[in-house]
N, C-alpha and C positions, 0 to 999 in steps of 0.2 A: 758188349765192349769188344774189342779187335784184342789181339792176343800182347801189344805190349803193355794194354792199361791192365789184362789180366795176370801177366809178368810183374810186373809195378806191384800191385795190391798183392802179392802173395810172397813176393820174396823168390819165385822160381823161375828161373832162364826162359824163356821162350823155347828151347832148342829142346828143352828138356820137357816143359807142357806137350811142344808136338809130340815127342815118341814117348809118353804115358798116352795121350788121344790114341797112337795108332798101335802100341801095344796093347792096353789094358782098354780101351774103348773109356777112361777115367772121362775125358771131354765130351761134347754133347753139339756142340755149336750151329749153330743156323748160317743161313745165308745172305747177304745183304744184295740189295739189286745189282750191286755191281761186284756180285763174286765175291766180297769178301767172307771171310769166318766171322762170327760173330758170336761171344758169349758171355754164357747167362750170370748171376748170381748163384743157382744151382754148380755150375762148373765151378765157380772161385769156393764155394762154399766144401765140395767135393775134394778138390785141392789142398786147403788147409788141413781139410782129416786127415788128411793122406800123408802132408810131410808132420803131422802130430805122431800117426803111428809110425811113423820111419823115425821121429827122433824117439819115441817107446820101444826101437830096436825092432821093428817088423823089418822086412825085406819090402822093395818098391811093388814088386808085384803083388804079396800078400797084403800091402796098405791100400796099395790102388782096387786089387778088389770087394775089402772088407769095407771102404769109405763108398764104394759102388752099389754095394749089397746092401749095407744103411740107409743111402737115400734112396735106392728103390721100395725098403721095408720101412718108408718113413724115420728113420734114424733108430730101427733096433741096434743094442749091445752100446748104446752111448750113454753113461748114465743109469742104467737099468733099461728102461725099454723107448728113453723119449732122447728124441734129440736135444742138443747140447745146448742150441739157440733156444730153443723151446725154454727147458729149463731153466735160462737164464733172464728170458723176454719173463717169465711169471714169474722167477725172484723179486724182478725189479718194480713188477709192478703191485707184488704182494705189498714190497717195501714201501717204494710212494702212497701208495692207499692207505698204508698204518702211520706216516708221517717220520718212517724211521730213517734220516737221513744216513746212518753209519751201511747201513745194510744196503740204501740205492747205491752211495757210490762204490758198494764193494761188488753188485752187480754190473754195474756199471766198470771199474775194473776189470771186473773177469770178461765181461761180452769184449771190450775192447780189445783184450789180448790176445781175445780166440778171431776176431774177425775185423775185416776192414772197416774205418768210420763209412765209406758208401756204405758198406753192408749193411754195417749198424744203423745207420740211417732209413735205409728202404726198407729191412727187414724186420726192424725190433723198434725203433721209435717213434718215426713218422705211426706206421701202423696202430702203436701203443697210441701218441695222441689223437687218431682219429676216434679211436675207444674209449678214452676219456671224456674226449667233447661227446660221444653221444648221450654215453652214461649221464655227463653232468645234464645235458639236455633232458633225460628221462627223468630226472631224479635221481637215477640212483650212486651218484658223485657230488659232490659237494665242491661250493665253489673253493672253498679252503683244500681240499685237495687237489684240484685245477690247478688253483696258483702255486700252492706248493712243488706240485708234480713240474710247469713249465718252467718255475723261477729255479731249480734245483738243475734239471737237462741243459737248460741254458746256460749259468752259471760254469757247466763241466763241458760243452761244447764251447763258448768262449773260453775256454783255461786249453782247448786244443789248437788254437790259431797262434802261429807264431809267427810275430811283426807283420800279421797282417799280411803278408808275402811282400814284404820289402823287397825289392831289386826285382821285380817279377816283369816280366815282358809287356805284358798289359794291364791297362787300368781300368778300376771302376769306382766310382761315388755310390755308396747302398746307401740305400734311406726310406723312413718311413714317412706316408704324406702326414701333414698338418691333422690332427685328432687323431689318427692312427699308432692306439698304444701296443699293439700285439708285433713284435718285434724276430719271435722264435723260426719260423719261417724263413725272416731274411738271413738271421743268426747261420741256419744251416747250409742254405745257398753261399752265404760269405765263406764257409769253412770249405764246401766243398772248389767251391773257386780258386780260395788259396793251396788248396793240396794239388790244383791242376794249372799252377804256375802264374796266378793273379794276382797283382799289387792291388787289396782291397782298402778303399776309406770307409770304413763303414759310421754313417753316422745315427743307426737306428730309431727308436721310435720317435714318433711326433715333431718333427721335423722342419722348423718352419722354411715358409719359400723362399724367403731372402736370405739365409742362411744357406741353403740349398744351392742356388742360385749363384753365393757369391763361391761358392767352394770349388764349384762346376766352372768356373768363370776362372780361376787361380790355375786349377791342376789340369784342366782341359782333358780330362778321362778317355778311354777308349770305349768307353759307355758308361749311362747313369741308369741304374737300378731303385722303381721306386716300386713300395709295396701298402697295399691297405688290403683289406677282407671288406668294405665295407663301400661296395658299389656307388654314393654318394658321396663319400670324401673324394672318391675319382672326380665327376661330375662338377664338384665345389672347385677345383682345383685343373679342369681340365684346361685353363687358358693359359696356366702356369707353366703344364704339362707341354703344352703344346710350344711356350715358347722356349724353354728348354733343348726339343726337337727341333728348331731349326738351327742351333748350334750344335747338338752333340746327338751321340745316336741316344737313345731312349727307352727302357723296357721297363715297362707295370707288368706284376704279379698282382 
């Protein structure tokens, strides 16, 4: 990310990220082809520790280097010796696993407060779901765990969208094609869309085409977002798709 979306997400000035980078070395950043800076979830994650022990009453330099000294020691002295994300990503998955909804959303709580929904999104959930699907794939997850676990993130990722980004500059139609009931995917794309200034419609799963169709045909979007997992409903649908595409721009997930 360029340093205002890393300003954005953290609550800290720009002005004030550069001189932590070039006093304490706290930043990390790479290059982009064209010279820019560019940083990581590491840096935004380094960030947060840092203005956490500055409001704990540390001084900038002794925050910046102790939130430095942790992620190179893999997050010793956070928690006892594991980092803070850590602990929190196997609270919640402890929780989901035993079906104790009080305990997810208090993990859930706590990750949110400590770090951005991208973060939480790249770092603690997405990840968590792909874990899940294997497990249930192995056996050793249960589909009652599955649904419990995506119907419960979901439900707390929709309670984070507000009005959809009403008044937002750009627009989009989300939707799932026709049989396409797995909706959480697009759930997350909406959320992050509207936090980056999208007027989203989202009309989620299973979606039929004429309904689709006439929605796209009303609001005239600045794109339409369709999604399945299931290479076939594409396929079924692809004359729909296609005619969609000569009115409006068009993106399958």
């Amino acid at each position: 990310m360029r340093i205002g979306e890393l300003s954005r997400r953290t609550g800290v000035t720009p002005e004030l990220l550069r001189a932590w980078e070039q006093r304490y070395q706290l930043l990390r950043p790479s290059r982009s082809s064209g010279g820019f800076r560019l940083y990581s979830s590491g840096d935004e994650a380094r960030v947060r520790r840092t203005t956490a022990l500055i409001a704990d009453g540390l001084s900038a330099a002794e925050a910046a280097r102790l939130a430095a000294t942790e992620d190179e020691d893999g997050g010793a002295g956070q928690d006892g010796d594991r980092p803070l994300v850590t602990d929190l990503a196997d609270h919640l998955r402890e929780a989901l696993d035993a079906f104790d909804t009080a305990a997810a959303h208090g993990a859930l709580d706590r990750l949110l407060s400590a770090v951005s929904v991208e973060f939480a999104l790249s770092e603690v959930l997405i990840p968590y779901l792909h874990d899940l699907g294997g497990r249930w794939a192995s056996g050793e997850a249960t589909v009652a765990q599955e649904h419990f676990a995506s119907n419960l993130i979901r439900a707390r990722l929709l309670g984070l969208v507000q009005d959809w980004g009403a008044g937002g500059s750009s627009t989009a139609v989300v939707a799932c094609l026709p049989g396409e009931a797995h909706d959480l995917g697009l759930v997350m794309l909406s959320l992050l869309m509207v936090r980056r200034g999208w007027q989203v419609t989202f009309l989620g799963a299973d979606t039929p085409i004429d309904s689709l169709e006439s929605t796209v045909a009303s609001l005239r979007p600045s794109v339409v977002v369709l999604s399945t997992y299931d290479a076939a409903l594409f396929e079924a649908n692809a004359g729909a798709i296609g005619r969609l595409a000569e009115t409006s721009r068009v993106a399958v997930l």
